[in-house]
N, C-alpha and C positions, 0 to 999 in steps of 0.2 A: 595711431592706427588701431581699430579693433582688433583683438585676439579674433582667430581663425573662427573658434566657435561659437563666438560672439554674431562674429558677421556670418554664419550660417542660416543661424536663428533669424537674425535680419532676413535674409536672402527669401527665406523659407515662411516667413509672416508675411514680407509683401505680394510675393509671387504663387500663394495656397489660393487655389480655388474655393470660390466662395459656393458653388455649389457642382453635384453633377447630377446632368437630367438623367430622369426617370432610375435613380438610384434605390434599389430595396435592401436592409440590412435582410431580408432571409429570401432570395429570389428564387421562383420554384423550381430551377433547375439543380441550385443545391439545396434545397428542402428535402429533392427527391433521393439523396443520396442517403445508402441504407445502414451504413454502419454510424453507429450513431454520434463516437467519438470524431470520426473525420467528417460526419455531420456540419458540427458542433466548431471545428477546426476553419470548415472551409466558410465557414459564415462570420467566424474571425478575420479570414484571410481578405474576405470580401471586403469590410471594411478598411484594409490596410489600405486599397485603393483612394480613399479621401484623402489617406496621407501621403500619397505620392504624387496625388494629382498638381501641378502646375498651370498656372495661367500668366504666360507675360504680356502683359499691357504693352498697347503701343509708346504708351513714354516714357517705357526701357528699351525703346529703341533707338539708342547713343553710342554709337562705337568709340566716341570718346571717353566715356565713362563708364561702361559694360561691355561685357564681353558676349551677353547674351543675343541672341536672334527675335526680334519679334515673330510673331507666330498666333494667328489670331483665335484659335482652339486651343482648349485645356489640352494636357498632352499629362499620359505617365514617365516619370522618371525613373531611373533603378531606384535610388537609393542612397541615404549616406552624401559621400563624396558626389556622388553622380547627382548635381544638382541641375541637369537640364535632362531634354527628351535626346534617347541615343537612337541610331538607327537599326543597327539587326536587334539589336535586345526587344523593342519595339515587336517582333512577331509574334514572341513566347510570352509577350504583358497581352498583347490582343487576343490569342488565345485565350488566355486568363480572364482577359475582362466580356467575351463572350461567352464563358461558363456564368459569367456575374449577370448576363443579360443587360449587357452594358454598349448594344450593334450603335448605341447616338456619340456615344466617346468615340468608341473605335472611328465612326464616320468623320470626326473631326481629326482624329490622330492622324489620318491619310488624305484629308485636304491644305492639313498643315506641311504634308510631307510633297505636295503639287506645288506647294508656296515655294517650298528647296528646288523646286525643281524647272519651276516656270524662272525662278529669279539668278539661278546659281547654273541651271543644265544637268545636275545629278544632286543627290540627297548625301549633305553630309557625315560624317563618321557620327557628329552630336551637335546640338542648338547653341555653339558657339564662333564666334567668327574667327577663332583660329585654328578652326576645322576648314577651314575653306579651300586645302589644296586634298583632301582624303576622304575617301568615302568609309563603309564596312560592308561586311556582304549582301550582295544585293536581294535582301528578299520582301521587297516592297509589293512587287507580282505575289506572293504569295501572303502577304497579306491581305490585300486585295482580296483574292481568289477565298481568304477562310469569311471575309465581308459577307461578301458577294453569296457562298454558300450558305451561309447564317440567315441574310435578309431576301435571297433571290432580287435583288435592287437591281432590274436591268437599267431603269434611267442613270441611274450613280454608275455604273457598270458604264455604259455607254461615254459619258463625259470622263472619265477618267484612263480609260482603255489610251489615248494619245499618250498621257504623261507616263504612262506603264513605259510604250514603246519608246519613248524619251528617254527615260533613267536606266532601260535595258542600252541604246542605241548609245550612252553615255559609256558604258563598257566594253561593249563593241568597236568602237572606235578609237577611247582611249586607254583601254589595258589589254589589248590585243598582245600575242607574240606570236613571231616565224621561225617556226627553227624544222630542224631534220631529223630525222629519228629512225633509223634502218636505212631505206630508200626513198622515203617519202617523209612528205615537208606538211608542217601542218600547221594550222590558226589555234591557239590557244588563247587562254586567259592565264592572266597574273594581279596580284598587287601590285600596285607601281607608282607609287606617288610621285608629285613632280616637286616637291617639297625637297631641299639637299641641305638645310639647317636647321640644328635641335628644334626638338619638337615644344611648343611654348608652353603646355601642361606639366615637362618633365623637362624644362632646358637645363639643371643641373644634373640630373642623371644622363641626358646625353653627352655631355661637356665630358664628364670622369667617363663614360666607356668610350671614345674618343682619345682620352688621354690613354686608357689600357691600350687601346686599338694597335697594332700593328700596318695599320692599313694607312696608307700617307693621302689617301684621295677622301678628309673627313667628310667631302659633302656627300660623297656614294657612301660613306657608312653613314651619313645621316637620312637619307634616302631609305635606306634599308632599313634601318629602326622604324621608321614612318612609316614606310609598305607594311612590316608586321602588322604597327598599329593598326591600321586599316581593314587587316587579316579579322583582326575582333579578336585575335589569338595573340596578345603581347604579354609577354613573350613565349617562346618554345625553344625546344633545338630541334623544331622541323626546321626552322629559318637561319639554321645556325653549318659551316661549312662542315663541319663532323657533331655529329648529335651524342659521340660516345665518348669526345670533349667536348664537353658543352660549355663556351665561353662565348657572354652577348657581344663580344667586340670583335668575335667571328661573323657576322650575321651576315647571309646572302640572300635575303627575301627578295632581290629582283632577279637573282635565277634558277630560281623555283618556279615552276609551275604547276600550281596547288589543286590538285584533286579535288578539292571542295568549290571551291570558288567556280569551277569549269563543270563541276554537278551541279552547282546554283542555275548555273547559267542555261543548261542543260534543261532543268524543270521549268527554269521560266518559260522557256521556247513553248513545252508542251503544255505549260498553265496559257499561255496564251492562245493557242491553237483552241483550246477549249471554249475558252471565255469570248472568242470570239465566234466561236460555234452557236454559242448561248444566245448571243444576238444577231444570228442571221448571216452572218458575213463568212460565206463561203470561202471566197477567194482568199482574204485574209485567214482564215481557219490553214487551209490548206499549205498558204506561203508559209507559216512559222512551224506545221508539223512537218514537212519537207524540211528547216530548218534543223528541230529536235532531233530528227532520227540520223541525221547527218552530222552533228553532233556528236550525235550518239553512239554512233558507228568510230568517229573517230576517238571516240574519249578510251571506249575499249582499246583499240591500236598502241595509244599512249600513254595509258593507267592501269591499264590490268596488268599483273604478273604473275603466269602460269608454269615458269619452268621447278617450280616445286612445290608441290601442293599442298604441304604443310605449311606454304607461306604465301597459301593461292588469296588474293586479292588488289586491290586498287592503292597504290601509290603511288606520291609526289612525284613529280621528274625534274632530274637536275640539271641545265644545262652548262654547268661546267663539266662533270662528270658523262655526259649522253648519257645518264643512268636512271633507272627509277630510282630512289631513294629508301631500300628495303628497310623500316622500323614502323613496329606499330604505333600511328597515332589514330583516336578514336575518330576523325576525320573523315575515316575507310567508310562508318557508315553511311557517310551522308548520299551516296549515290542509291541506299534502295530507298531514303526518304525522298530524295527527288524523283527515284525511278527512272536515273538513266542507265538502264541496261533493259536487255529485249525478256521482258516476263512470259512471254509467247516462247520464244525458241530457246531461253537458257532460263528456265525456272529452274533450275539447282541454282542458281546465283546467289540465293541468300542462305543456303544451307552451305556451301562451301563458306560462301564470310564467317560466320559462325564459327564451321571447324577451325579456320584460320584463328579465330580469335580466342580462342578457346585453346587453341596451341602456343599462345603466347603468352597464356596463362591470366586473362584478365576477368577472367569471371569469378577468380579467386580469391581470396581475403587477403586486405596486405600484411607481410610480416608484423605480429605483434599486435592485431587487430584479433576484436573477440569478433565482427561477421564482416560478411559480405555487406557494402553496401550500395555501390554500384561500378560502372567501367571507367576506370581510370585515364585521363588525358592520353598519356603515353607511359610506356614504361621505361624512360629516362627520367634519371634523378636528376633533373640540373639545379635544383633553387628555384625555379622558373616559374611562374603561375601555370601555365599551359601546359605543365608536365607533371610526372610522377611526382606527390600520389595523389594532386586535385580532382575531382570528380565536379565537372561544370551542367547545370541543370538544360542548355540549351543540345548537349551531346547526347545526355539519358532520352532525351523526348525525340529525339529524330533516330537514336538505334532502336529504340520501342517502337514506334512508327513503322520503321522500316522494317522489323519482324512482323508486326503485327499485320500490313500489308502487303507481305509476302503469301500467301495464301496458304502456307504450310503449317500446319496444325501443331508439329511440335516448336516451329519458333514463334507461334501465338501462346503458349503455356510459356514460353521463356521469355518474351513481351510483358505479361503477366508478373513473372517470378521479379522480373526488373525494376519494375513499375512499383510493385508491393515495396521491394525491400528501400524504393527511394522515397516512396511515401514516409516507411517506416523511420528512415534514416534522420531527413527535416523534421519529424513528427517529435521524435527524442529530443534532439539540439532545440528545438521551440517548447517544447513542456517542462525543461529541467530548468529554466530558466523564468525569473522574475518578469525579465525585459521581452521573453517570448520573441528571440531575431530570427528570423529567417532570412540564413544566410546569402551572397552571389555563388559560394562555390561550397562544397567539403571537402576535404580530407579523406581517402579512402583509412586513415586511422579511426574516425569516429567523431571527427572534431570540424572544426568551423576550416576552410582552407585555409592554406599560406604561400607563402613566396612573392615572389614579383618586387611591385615600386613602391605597394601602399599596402598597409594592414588591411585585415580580414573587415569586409563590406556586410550591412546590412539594410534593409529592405522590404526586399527585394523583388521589384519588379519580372523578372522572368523564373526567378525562383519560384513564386504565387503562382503565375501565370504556369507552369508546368505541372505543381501540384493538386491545381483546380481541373486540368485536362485532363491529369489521370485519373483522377479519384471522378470526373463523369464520364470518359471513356471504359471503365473500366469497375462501372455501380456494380453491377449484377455479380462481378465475382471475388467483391475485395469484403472479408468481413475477418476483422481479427478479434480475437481472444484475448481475455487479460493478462494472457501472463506473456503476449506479443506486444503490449503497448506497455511504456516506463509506468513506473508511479510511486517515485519517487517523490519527495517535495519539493516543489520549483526553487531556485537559490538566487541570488543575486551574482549574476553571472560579471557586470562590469558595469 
């Protein structure tokens, strides 16, 4: 048998795209950016795209002998390990590769993901067939929706609006939950895989926390590992029955109901209400905003928690506990990047998150660290990828977002201050170094992340893809001085 790295290189010579259309190594939307270093940076970055691009041929479509999915468009991949196309990672690469003025990929990337969806009913976790019982979170609609705003493509719009309502009506149906919550009963969302044995990318590490497990039903705690997986967040101790022991062979991802996943859902409703405004269709416009604000109304009911203002915002709900799940994880943001909450009659909504977050201390440097360098997962230590002190690129860019689109001027300066310092952050860990990686996660210490099942990734697909957003969201007021940027002499890092 080949060594591992051997067969990557295999893997990665047959399956490289041999070209991608209409590609420019200096396209004029990063031409136009003004500082000259991240110029200079993002026209690097742009290129990294060649080497992530994949293309599988149909006569790697053998489930006998690959694990891979045909898929008739080039597609990006993270990175590394991640040798096929994943599903949420996929928004923050689209992003990235419409800063590259890249709208002919992206168009394939989401007719590729119609292929998952006409042939399987929902779009898998990644372009492997033994993803076939999990998804990740659903933000297919919004990718779509950044398409769509880039090209105004009403015909592409039109044709693909069904498969939207498909892979929404695919979590509708099967990750729904009914439970009670004061006096009233509500529909929620969950992760919930139907999967109840190890998962086949990591069936040794399922096998040993099993054997830890205390829990004698191993196919509900193999369930539960899965559901994480699913989450895009494996692992945490949101998914864990006490997060202040954080042990993975506690894990209850199937009763949780996750704040974020029911904001995803939440934005879709109203990304679709729109898009289907775009082309005329009234009635439809109207059925899915009746949808959202209904939602919406409910999501407050069951996620927000107001009995202490110093710890005012949106949390997990437990249904073992009937409780919310009081600990911060950066998660909290993702409701003003969807926008489900009413910006008409509770605009303090994101200045209260703020305070909250800001009283849990996360806007501050970690122990031992010379700066700030951005919002920490959580602030539980468990070992865990998904927790204290990772800082994951797909989190930075939807709590910037969601300041930034909050319409309050001083958390558009603190949008800003975030955005700079995560520029800054990737900018150091890629210039001290020979190999130039850009990393999946950091380190709120200064360093590349840790924890989890597998060493620290490089890439990186959604890590580009966020750096390219900010740095053209945000041309006109980012310009640093030399003695803000390293310059050092790059080293040979590994």
């Amino acid at each position: 048998m080949l060594p591992e790295i051997i067969l990557f290189i295999v893997v990665e010579e047959l399956y490289s795209c041999k070209n991608i259309t209409n590609f420019q190594p200096q396209p004029p939307t990063l031409a136009a950016i003004k500082d000259d270093a991240m110029r200079q940076w993002a026209f690097e970055l742009n290129e990294r795209w060649k080497e992530l691009c994949i293309h599988i041929p149909s006569s790697a479509n053998n489930p006998t002998h690959n694990s891979l999915i045909y898929l008739p468009n080039n597609n990006i991949r993270p990175g590394a390990r991640f040798r096929e196309v994943y599903y949420w990672d996929s928004y923050w690469t689209i992003k990235g590769l419409l800063a590259s003025e890249l709208p002919e990929l992206v168009k394939g990337m989401l007719e590729n993901f119609v292929v998952l969806i006409k042939e399987y009913g929902f779009i898998l976790n990644g372009g492997c067939n033994y993803y076939l019982q999990r998804s990740q979170p659903p933000l297919f609609i919004p990718m779509v929706n950044e398409y769509y705003n880039y090209t105004k493509d009403k015909e592409f719009l039109k044709e693909i609006l069904p498969y939207m309502e498909k892979e929404l009506e695919f979590w509708i149906v099967n990750r729904s939950v009914e439970f009670t919550k004061g006096c009233r009963n509500y529909t929620m969302y969950q992760y919930r895989t139907q999967s109840t044995v190890p998962r086949p990318e990591s069936y040794c590490a399922d096998v040993i926390t099993a054997i830890k497990s205390n829990e004698t039903n191993k196919a509900k705690l193999w369930q539960n590992l899965a559901s994480a997986a699913e989450s895009g967040m494996d692992f945490s101790s949101r998914w864990l029955r006490n997060p202040e022991d954080p042990k993975l062979e506690t894990i209850i991802t199937t009763s949780i109901v996750p704040l974020d996943l029911n904001a995803f859902i939440c934005g879709n409703l109203r990304i679709l209400s729109e898009l289907f405004a775009a082309i005329g269709k009234k009635q439809k416009s109207n059925h899915y905003k009746k949808l959202y604000l209904k939602l919406r109304a409910e999501f407050k009911q069951v996620f927000l928690y107001t009995k202490d203002e110093n710890k005012y915002g949106w949390y997990d709900y437990n249904l073992e506990t009937k409780e919310n799940n009081i600990h911060f994880y950066a998660s909290m943001a993702v409701p003003l990047f969807t926008q489900c909450y009413d910006t008409k009659e509770e605009p303090n909504v994101p200045e209260r998150i703020y305070n909250t977050m800001k009283n849990y201390g996360v806007f501050e440097k970690a122990n031992g660290s010379a700066d700030f360098y951005g919002v920490q997962t959580s602030t539980v230590v468990s070992g865990e990828q998904w927790d204290a002190h990772n800082i994951w690129p797909p989190m930075q860019q939807m709590l910037v977002m969601g300041f930034l689109n909050s319409g309050k001027e001083s958390l558009k300066q603190e949008a800003l201050y975030l955005a700079k310092k995560w520029i800054l952050a990737n900018y150091r860990l890629y210039s001290q170094c020979i190999e130039k990686p850009m990393w999946e996660k950091l380190s709120a210490t200064g360093t590349s992340g840790k924890g989890g099942e597998y060493v620290p990734q490089t890439g990186f697909g959604w890590s580009n893809g966020v750096i390219l957003n900010f740095l053209i969201t945000f041309n006109e007021q980012i310009k640093f001085n030399s003695t803000e940027l390293p310059n050092e002499k790059p080293r040979k890092c590994f």
